[in-house]
C-alpha positions in Angstrom: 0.0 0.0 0.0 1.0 3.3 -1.2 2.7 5.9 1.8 2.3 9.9 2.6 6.2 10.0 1.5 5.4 8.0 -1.3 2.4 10.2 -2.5 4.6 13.7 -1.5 7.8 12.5 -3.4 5.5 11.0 -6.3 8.0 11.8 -9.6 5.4 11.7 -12.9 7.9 10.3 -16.2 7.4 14.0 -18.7 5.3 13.2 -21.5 7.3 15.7 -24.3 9.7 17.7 -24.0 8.1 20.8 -23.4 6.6 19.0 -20.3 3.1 17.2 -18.9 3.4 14.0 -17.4 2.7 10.7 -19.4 -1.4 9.7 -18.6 -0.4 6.0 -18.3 2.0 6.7 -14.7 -1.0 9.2 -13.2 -3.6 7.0 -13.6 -1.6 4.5 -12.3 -0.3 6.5 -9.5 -4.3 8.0 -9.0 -4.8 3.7 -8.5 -2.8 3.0 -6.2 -3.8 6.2 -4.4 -7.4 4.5 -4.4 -6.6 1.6 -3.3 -4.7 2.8 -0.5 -7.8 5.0 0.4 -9.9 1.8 0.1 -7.5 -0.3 2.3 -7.4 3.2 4.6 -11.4 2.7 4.7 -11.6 -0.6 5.6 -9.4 -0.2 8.0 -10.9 1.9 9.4 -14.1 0.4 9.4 -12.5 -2.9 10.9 -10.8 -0.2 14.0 -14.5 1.1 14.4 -15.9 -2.1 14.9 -13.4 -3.2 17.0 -13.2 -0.1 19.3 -17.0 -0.5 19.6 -16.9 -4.3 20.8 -14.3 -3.4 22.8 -16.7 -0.7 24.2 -19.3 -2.8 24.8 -17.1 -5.3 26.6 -16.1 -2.4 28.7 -19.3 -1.4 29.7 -19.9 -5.0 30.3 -17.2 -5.2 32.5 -18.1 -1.4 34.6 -21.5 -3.4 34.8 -20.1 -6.1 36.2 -18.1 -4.4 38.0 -20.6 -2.4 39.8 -22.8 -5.7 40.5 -19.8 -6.9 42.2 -19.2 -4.3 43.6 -22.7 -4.3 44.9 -22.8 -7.7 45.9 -19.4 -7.1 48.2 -21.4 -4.2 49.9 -24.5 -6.4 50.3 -21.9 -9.4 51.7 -20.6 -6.6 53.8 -23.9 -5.3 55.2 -24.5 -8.8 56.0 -21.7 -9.9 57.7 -22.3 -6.5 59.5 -25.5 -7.2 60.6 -24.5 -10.8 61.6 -22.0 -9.5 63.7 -24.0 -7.1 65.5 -26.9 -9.8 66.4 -24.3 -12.1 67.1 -22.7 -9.5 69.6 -26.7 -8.5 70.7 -27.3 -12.5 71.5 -23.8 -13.0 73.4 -24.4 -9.8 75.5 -27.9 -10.9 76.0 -26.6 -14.3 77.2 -24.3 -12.9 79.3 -26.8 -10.9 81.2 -29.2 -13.3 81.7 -26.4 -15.8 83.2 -25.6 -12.8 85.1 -29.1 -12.3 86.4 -29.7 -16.2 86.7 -26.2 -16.3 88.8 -27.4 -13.4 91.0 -30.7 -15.1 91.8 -29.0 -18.2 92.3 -26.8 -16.5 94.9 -29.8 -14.7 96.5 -31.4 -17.9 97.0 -28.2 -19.7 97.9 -28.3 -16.7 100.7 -31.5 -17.4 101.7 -31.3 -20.8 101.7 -28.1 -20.5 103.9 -29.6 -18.0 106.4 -32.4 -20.4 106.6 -30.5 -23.3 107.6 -28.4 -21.4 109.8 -31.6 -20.3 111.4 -32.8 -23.9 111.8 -29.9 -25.0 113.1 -29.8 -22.6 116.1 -33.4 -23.7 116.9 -32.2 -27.3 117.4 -29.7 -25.9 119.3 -31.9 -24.1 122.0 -34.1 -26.8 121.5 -31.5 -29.1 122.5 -30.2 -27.1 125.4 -34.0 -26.6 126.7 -34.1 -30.4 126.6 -30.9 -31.0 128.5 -31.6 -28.1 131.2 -34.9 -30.0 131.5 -33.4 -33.5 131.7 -31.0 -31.7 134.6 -33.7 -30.5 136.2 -35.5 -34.0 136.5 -32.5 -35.7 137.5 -32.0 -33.5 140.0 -35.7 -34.0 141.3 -35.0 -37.7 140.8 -31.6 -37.9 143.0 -33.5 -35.7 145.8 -36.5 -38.0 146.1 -33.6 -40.7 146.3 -31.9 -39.0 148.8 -35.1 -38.2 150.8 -35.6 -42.4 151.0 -34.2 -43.9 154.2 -30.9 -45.6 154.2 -29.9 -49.3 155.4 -28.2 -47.0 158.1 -31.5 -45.2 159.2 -33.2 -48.8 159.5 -30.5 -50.1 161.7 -30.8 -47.0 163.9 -34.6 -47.2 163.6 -34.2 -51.0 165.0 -31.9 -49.9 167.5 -34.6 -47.2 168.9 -37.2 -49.5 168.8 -35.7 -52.4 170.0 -34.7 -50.3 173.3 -38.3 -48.2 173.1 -39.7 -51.7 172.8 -37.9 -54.8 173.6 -38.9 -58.1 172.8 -37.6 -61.7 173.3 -36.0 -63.1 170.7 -37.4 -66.4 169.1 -35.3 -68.7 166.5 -38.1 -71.0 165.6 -39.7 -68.7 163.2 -39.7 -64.4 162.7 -42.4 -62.2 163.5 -44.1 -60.9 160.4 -42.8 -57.1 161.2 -39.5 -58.4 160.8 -40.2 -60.2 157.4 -41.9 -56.9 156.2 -38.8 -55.0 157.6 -35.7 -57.6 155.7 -37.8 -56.9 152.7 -37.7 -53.0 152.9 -33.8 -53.2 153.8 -33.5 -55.2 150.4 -35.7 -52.3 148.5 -34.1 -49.6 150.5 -30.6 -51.2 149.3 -31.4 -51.6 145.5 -32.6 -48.1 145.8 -28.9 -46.8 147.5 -27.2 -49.2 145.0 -29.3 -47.0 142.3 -28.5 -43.8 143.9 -24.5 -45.0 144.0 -24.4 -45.3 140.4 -25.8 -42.1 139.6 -23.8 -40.5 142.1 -20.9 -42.6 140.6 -22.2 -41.8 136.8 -21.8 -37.9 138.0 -18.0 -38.4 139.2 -16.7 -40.6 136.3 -14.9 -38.9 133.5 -17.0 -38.2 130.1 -17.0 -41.3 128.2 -16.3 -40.9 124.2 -19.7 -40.2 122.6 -21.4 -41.9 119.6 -20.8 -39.6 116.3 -23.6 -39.4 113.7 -25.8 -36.2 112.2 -26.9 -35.7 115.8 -23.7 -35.5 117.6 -23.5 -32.2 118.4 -26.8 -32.3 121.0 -26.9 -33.1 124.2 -29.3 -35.2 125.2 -29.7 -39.3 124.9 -26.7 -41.1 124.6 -24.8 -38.0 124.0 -25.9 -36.3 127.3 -23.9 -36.3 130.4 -24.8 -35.1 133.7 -21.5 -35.1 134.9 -21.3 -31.9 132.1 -23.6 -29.6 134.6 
């Protein structure tokens, strides 16, 4: 295809001698200048089309772009969103464990203060008890002690025998006497008695049973000797 240098440094063959160019090399030279035009035209035609797919490839592409584009902020917003509930659902979780842990320690409280409670009232019940059992043994080992002795029967039987003397028979016992041995043995199991609570009050503390009721006073656990 024919050049711009070509066309400007174009050199026609003279025709005569007084000059003209010879037809023959213009027309050819006007031919290839059409050609070239024709080829320049094409060409052209063939850029044109080109720059206009490549146009509409571009606005493809700034379309897609933009839809990806929007889809990323649409991703975004979501993953936003499920951040912030999932923050708004652990903060709400950790205020109801708070509140459920509170309440739990409130009742745990009362619970405690309850018990406590109940325990000092089996306490004082259990001292009541043990002042009372005191009490009774105390009545008990006074009646005891109020009973006559084997030594006030021997001076009763010394007084009466000299008040009223009488002759002694070893055939068979009056019936006074018989009613009298028999009271000396009542009268003795009632000293022997006495002796062992007396004795019960002076040993030392024997090692008490242990089980949930250990701590009270009364029953096996309870000891006069303690008072």
């Amino acid at each position: 295809m024919i050049t711009i240098d070509e066309i400007k440094n174009i050199s026609f063959r003279k025709a005569t001698l007084s000059g003209g160019y010879r037809a023959e090399d213009v027309d050819a030279f006007i031919d290839e200048v059409i050609a070239a035009f024709e080829q320049l035209k094409k060409d052209k035609t063939n850029l044109v089309h080109k720059i206009d797919v490549l146009a509409t490839r571009v606005e493809q592409y700034r379309s897609d772009e933009e839809t990806v584009r929007n889809a990323l902020l649409a991703s975004q917003k979501v993953s936003d969103a499920c951040v912030k509930e999932a923050k708004d659902k652990a903060a709400k979780i950790v205020r109801e464990a708070e509140n459920k842990a509170q309440s739990l320690l409130v009742e745990a409280n009362k619970m405690t203060a309850a018990e406590k409670e109940n325990y000092l009232q089996l306490q004082a019940d259990a001292v009541a008890l043990r002042n009372e059992l005191i009490e009774l043994y105390r009545k008990h080992i006074k009646t005891i002690d109020d009973l006559p002795t084997s030594v006030d029967l021997e001076n009763t039987k010394k007084d009466l025998d000299e008040k009223y003397p009488t002759e002694d028979t070893s055939s068979e016992q009056p019936e006074a006497l018989s009613k009298a041995a028999a009271s000396v043995t009542v009268n003795s199991e009632a000293d022997r008695i006495a002796q062992e609570v007396l004795n019960a009050k002076s040993e030392p503390t024997v090692q008490k049973k242990s089980g949930k009721f250990a701590h009270l006073k009364f029953g096996d656990n309870y000891d006069v000797s303690a008072e």
